[in-house]
C-alpha positions in Angstrom: -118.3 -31.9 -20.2 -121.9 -33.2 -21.5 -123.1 -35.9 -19.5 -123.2 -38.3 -22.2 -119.6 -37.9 -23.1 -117.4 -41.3 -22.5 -114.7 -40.9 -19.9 -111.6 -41.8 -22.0 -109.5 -44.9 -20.0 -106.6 -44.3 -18.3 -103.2 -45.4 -20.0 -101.8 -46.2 -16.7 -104.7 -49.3 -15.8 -103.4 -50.3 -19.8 -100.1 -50.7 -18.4 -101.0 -52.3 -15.4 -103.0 -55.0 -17.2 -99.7 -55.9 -19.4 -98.1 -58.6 -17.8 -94.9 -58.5 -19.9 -94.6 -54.8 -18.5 -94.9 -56.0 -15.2 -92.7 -58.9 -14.9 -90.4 -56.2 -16.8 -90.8 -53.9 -13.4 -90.5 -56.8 -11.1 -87.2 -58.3 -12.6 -85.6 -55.4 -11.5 -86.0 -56.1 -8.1 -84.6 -59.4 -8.1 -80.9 -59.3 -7.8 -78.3 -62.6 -8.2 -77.4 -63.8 -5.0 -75.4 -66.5 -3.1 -77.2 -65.9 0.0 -80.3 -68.6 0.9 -82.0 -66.3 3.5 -84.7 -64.2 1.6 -83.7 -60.3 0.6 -85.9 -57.2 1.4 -86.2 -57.6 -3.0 -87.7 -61.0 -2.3 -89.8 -59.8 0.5 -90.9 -56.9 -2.3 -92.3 -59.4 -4.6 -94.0 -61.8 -2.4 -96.0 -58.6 -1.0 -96.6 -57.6 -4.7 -98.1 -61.1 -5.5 -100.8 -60.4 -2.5 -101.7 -56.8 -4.1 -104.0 -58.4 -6.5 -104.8 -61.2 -9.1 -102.8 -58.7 -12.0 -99.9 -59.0 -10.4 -99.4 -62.4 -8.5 -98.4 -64.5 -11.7 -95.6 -62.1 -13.1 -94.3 -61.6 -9.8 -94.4 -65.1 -9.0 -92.3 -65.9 -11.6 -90.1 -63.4 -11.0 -89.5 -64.8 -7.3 -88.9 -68.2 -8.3 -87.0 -67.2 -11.6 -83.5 -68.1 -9.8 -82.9 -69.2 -6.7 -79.6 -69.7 -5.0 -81.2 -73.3 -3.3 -83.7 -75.4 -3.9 -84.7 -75.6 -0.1 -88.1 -73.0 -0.7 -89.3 -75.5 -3.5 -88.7 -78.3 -0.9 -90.4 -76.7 1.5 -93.6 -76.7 0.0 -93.9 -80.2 0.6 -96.5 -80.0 3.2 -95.4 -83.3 5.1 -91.2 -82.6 5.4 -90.3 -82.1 8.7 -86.8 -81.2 10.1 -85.0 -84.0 12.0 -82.7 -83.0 14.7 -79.9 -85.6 14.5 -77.1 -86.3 17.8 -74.8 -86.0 15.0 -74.6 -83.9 12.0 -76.7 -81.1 10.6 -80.3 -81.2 10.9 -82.1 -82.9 7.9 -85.7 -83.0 6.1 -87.8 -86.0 6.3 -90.8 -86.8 4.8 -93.9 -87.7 7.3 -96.1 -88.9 5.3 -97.6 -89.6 1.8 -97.5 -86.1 -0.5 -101.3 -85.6 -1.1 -102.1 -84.6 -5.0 -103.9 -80.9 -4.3 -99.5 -80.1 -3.0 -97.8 -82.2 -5.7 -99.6 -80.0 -8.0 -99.0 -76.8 -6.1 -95.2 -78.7 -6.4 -95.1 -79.1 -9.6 -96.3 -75.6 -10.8 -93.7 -74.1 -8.6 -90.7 -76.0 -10.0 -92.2 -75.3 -13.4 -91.3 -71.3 -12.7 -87.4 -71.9 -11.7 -85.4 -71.3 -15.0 -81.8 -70.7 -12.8 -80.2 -72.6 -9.8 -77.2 -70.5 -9.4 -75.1 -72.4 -6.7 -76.9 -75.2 -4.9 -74.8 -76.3 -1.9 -77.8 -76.5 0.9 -80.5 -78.8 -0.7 -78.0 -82.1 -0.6 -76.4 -81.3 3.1 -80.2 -80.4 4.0 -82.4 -83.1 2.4 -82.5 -86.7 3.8 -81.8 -89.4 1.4 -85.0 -90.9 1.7 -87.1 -88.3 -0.2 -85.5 -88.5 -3.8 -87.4 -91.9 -4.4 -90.0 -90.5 -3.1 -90.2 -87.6 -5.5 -89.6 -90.1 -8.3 -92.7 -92.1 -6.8 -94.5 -89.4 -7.4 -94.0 -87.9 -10.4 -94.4 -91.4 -11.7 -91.0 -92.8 -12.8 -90.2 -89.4 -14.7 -86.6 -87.4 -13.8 -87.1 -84.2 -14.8 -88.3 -82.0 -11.4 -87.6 -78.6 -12.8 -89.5 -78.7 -16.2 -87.8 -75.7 -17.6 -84.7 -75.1 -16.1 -82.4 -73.2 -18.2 -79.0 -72.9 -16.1 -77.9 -75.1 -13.0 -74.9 -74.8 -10.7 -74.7 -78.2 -8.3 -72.4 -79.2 -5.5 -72.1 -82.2 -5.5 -70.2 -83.9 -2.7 -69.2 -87.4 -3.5 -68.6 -89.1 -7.4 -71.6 -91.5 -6.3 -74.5 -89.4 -5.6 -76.7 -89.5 -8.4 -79.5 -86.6 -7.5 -78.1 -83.7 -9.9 -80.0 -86.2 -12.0 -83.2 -85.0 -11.5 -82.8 -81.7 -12.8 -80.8 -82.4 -15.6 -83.7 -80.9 -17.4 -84.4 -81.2 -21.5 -84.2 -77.1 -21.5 -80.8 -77.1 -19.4 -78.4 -74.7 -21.2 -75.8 -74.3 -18.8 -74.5 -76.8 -16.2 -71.8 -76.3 -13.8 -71.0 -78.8 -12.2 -68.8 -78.9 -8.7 -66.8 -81.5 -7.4 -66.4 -81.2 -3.4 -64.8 -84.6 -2.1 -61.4 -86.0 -1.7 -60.5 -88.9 -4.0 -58.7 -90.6 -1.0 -61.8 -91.2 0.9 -64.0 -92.9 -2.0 -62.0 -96.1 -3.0 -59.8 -96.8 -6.2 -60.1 -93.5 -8.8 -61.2 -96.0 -11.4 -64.4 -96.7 -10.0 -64.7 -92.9 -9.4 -64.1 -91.7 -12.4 -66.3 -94.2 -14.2 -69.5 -93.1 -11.5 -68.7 -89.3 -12.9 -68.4 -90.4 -16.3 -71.8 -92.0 -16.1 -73.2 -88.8 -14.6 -71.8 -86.6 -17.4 -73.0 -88.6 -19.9 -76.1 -88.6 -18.3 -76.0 -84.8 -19.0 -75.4 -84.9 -22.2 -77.9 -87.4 -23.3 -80.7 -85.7 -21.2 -79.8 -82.0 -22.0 -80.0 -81.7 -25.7 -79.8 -77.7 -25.4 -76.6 -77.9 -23.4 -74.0 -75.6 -24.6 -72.5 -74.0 -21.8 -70.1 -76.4 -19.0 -68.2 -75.9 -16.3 -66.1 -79.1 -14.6 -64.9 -77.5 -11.6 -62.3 -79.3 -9.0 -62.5 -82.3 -11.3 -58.6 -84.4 -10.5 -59.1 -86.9 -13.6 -60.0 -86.6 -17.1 -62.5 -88.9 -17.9 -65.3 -87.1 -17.3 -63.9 -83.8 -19.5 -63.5 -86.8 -23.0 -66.8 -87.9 -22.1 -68.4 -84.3 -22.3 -66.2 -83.4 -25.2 -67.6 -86.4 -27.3 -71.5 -86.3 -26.0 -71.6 -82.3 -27.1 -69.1 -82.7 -30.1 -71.4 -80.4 -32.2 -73.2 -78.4 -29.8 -70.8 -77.2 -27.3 -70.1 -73.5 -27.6 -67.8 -72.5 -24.3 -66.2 -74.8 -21.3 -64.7 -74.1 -18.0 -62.3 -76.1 -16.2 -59.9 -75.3 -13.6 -57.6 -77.6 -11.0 -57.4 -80.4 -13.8 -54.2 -80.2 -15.0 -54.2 -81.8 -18.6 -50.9 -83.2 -19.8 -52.1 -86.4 -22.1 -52.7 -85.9 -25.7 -55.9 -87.8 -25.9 -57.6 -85.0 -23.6 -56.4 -83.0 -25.9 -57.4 -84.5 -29.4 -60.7 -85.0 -27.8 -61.3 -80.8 -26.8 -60.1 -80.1 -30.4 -62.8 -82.7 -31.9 -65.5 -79.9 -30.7 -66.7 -78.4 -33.7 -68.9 -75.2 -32.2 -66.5 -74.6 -29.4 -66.1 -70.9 -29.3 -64.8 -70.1 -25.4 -62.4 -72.3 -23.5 -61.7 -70.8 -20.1 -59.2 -72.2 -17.6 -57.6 -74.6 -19.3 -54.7 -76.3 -17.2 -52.1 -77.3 -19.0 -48.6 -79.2 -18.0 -47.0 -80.8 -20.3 -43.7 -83.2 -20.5 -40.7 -81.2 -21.5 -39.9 -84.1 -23.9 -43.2 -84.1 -25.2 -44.7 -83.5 -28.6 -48.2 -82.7 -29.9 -49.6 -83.3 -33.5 -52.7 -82.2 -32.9 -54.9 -79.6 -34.9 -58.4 -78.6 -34.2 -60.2 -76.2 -32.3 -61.7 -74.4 -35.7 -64.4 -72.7 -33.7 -62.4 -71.2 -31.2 -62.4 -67.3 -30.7 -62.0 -67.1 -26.5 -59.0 -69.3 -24.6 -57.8 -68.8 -20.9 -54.5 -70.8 -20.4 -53.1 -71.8 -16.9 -49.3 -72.9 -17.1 -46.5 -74.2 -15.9 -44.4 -73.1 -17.8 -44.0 -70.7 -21.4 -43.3 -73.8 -23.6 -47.0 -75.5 -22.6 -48.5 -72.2 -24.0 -46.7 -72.6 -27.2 -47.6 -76.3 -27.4 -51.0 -75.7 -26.4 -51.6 -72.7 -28.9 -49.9 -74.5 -32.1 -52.7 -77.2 -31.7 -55.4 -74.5 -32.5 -56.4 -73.4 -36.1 -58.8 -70.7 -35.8 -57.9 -67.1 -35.6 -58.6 -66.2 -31.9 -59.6 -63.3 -30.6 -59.2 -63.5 -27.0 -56.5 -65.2 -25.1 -55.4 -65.2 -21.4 -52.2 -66.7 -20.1 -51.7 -67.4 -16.1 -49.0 -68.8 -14.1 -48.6 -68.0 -10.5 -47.5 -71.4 -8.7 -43.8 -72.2 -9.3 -43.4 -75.8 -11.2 -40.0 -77.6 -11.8 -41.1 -77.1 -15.6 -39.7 -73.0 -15.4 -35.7 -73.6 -15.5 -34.6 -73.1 -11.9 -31.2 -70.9 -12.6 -33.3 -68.5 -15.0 -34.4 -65.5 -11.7 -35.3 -62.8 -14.3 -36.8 -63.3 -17.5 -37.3 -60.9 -21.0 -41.0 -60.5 -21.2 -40.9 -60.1 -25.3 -38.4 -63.3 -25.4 -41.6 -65.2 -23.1 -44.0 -63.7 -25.7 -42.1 -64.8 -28.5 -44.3 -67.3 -29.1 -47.9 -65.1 -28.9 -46.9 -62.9 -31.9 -48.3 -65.0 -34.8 -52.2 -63.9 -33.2 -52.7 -61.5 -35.5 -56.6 -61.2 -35.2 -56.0 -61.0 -31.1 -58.7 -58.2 -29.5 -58.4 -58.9 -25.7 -55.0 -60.5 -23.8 -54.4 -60.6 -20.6 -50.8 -61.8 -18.9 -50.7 -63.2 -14.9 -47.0 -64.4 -14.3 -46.6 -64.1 -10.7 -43.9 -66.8 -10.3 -41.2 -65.0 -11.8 -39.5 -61.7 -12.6 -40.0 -59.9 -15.3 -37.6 -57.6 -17.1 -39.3 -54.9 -18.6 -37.5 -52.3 -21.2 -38.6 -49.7 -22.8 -39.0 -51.9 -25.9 -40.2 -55.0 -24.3 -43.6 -54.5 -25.8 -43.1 -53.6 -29.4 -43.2 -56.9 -30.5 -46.6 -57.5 -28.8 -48.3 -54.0 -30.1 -46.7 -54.6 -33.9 -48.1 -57.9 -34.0 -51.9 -57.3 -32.3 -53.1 -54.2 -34.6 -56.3 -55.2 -33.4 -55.6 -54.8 -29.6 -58.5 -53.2 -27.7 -57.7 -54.6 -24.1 -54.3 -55.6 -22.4 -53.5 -56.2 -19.4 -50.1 -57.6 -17.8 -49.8 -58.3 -14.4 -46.3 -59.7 -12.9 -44.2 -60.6 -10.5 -44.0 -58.0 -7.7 -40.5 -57.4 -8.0 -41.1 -57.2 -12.2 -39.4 -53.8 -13.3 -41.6 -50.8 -13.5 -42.8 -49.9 -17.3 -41.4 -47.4 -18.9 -43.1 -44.3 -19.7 -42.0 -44.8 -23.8 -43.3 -48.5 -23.5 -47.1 -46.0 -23.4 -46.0 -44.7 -26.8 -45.5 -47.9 -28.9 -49.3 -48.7 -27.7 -50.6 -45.4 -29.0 -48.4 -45.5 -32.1 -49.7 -49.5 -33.0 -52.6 -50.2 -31.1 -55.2 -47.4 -32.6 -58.2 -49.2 -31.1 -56.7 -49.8 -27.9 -59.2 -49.1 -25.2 -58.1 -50.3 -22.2 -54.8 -51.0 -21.1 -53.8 -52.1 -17.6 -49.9 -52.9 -16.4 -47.5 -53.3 -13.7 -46.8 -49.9 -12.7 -45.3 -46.4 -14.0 -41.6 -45.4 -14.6 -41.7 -42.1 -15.8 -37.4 -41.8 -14.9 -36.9 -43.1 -18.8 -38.1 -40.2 -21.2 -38.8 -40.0 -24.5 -36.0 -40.9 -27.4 -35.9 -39.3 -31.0 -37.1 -42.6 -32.2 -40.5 -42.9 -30.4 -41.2 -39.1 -29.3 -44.4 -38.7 -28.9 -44.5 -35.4 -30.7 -44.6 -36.4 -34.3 -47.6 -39.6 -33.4 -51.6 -38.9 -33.9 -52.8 -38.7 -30.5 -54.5 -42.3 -29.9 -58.4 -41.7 -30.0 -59.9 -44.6 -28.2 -58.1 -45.4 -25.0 -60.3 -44.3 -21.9 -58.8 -46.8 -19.6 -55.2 -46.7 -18.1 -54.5 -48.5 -15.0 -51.7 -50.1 -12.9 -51.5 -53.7 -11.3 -48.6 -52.6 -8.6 -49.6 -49.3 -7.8 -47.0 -49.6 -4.4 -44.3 -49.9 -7.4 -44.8 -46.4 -8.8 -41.9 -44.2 -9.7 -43.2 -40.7 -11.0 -40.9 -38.2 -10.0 -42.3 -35.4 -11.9 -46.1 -35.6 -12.2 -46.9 -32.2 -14.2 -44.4 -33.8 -16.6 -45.8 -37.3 -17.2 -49.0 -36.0 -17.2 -48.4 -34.1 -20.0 -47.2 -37.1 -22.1 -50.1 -39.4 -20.9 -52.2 -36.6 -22.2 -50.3 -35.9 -25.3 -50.4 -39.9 -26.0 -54.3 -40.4 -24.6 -55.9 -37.4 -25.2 -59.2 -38.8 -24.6 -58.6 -40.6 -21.0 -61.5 -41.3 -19.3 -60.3 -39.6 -15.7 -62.8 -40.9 -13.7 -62.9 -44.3 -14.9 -58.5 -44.5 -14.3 -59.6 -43.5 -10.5 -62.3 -45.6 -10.4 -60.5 -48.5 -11.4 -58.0 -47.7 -8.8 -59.6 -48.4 -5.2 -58.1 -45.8 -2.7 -56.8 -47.1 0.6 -58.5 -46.2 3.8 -56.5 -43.3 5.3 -53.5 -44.5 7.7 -53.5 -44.4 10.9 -51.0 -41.9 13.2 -49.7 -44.9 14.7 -48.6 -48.3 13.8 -52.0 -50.6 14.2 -50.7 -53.5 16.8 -53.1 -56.2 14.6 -51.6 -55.2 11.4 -48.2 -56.7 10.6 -45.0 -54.4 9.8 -45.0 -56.0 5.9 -48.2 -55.3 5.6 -48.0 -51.9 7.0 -45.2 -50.5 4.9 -47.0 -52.0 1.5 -50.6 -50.4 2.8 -48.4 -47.2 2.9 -46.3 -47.5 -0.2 -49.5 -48.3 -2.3 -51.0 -45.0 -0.7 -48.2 -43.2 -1.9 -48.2 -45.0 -5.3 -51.9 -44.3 -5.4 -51.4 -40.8 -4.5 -48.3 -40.3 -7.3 -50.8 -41.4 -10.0 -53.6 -39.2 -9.0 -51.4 -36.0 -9.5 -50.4 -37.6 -12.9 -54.5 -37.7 -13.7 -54.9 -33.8 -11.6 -52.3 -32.7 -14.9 -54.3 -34.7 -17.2 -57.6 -33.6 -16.4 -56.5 -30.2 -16.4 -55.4 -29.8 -19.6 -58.5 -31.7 -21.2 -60.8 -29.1 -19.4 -58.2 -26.1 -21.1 -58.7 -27.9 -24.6 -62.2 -27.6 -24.1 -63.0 -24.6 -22.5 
């Protein structure tokens, strides 16, 4: 080479000057955690933001990117000390005034965090007496965490008001835990009123807020408040424990005019009771917990978009099921599901009663969802097995079925004339098949019912119908002396059920690899 020739760069110091590539790299080592003790990941990126000046600020933000606590940006604080108390946990104190060089340092910190994902230390931790403090400081303003995108608070009485100072401007997604028992705070009035105000708080503050989660919430105020402060902004809600039962709840979740996913909605309704309600035009995505099949049908008549996704769960008995009804027809229960034509994804959870499955209890479900890509239908665990010919009516309807999961296998009832599989196209999009009850199964020729799995599902994913399918540790020789005889026999009858299945997927995979050999 002449002397005089330029050394091209190399691409690799390009790279290495690219900060977007770089905090690209480091995001992979951060993982979600619940955990507030720093991870060998964490440990990974502080060391990188030593390495040199190119790397400290996209690994910094990586870092502080989510945190499962607040207690590292707390720590900062150069004067908080931790108070050993005779009673209680240990708390944080401030010693003395916060001088302006670490408010700064503070402040650009907080200014990183864009995720808080479940908060239960910095309250239990923190002394009281700092939150005015931190307002002091930051002269009068309540925002701490300038760019906070998603928060999940524990918050531990209805009158504790910190949460406010992260209800951020940015905030997308709040979720927002309730963790005290409404007999120890006085009259439920004045409880629910010092929630309300918190809530609405949120909603005022939080103009980006489209994602919420009321968890262990045992009055309804709060839930109206939210729905009427995000009436045109709310896109999916959470709930769970609440059990609604009044109309105006009601009324006030169908005013929402962007809501697209309501999750864990508890319903109970009065058996005399009536709802004129219709709303809910956004809606695409609805989980239903119930007491009772009649609260679904209530509940679903009040909605008037097509939905998409909807599961159903009851698994604690109520008074509202009829008593001297022990088994009950699981197309009679769905009776009232089969006008969801547009329905992609449904999922059934009855634990608190039995189930009669025949071998034509599912043909009204898989005529009526043409559009059916997941299924799944776990029961009771004394709900009859499903019949091998119930597989059929799915590959005959459900053409873009791709996973389907239910109680467990029958493969005593064969085929009839009317739904052999013979004369069907074989069904080209199912890769997952799976059982809830695999203790339950009843194959009693394998090479048999493999054959018509395979004949039905050509294209099984194997791997992925094991997969989903956790094997049992091995059984010991002997009876363990810790381990219970109920438990014992079902560890043993779901190794057996588990083992039954396998040799149904041995015959599958088998004649897959003779098709394509």
């Amino acid at each position: 080479m002449d002397i005089g020739t330029a050394i091209p760069p190399n691409p690799l110091h390009k790279v290495l000057y690219n900060s977007d590539l770089l905090h690209e790299i480091f995001s992979h080592l951060h993982l979600p955690k619940s955990d507030p003790e720093p991870s060998i990941e964490e440990a990974t990126l502080a060391s990188a933001a030593q390495v040199c000046k190119t790397f400290t600020d996209p690994a910094l933000a990586v870092l502080w990117e989510s945190l499962s606590t607040l207690l590292p940006l707390w720590l900062l604080l150069e004067p908080l000390q931790l108070l050993e108390q005779e009673s209680g946990p240990a708390k944080y104190i401030l010693t003395d005034e916060i001088s302006a060089a670490n408010w700064s340092r503070f402040r650009h910190y907080a200014a990183l965090i864009r995720e808080v994902c479940f908060d239960k230390y910095t309250e239990a931790r923190i002394d009281q007496s700092i939150w005015p403090h931190l307002i002091a400081q930051a002269g009068g303003e309540l925002n701490l965490l300038p760019r906070l995108r998603s928060l999940s608070y524990l918050v531990f009485d209805p009158y504790q008001t910190s949460i406010l100072l992260f209800l951020s401007p940015t905030l997308r997604k709040l979720i927002f835990y309730s963790a005290w028992y409404p007999q120890n705070w006085g009259p439920i009035e004045r409880q629910e009123a010092a929630v309300n105000m918190l809530i609405r708080a949120a909603c005022t503050n939080c103009p980006q807020l489209d994602d919420l989660k009321l968890s262990m919430l045992e009055f309804p105020g709060p839930l109206r408040v939210a729905a009427e402060g995000l009436k045109h902004r709310l896109r999916k809600l959470e709930l769970g424990m609440l059990q609604i039962s009044d109309a105006a709840t009601i009324q006030a979740l169908a005013n929402i005019s962007t809501l697209e996913q309501l999750h864990k909605i508890h319903v109970n309704f009065l058996h005399t009771q009536h709802l004129s309600i219709r709303g809910f035009r956004a809606l695409k995505e609805v989980s239903i917990i119930c007491d009772a099949p009649e609260d679904v049908s209530k509940f679903l008549a009040c909605i008037v978009s097509p939905l998409e996704s909807l599961g159903i769960s009851s698994s604690t008995p109520s008074m509202s099921w009829r008593q001297e009804v022990k088994v009950i027809e699981l197309s009679v229960f769905a009776t009232s599901l089969l006008d969801l034509r547009n329905i992609e994804d449904a999922s059934l959870l009855v634990r608190d009663r039995e189930f009669s499955i025949t071998s034509f209890s599912f043909k009204p479900l898989t005529e009526a969802w043409p559009r059916l890509t997941s299924f799944s239908f776990d029961g009771h665990k004394h709900t009859s097995r499903t019949p091998l010919p119930a597989h059929a009516l799915f590959a005959k309807h459900c053409l873009s079925l791709h996973t389907l999961c239910l109680p467990s296998l029958n493969d005593r009832s064969m085929f009839t004339t009317a739904i052999d599989p013979g004369p069907l196209p074989p069904q080209p999009t199912l890769e997952r098949l799976s059982f809830c009850c695999i203790e339950r199964m009843q194959i009693s020729d394998p090479e048999t019912t493999g054959r018509a799995i395979w004949r039905l599902f050509p294209y099984l994913d194997v791997d992925a119908c094991r997969a989903s399918l956790t094997k049992l540790p091995p059984l010991a020789c002997e009876h363990d002396c810790d381990e219970d005889v109920e438990n014992y026999y079902l560890r043993m009858r779901r190794e057996v059920g588990w083992e039954a299945w396998d040799s149904v997927l041995d015959v599958v995979e088998d004649l897959q690899a003779e098709l394509t050999s």
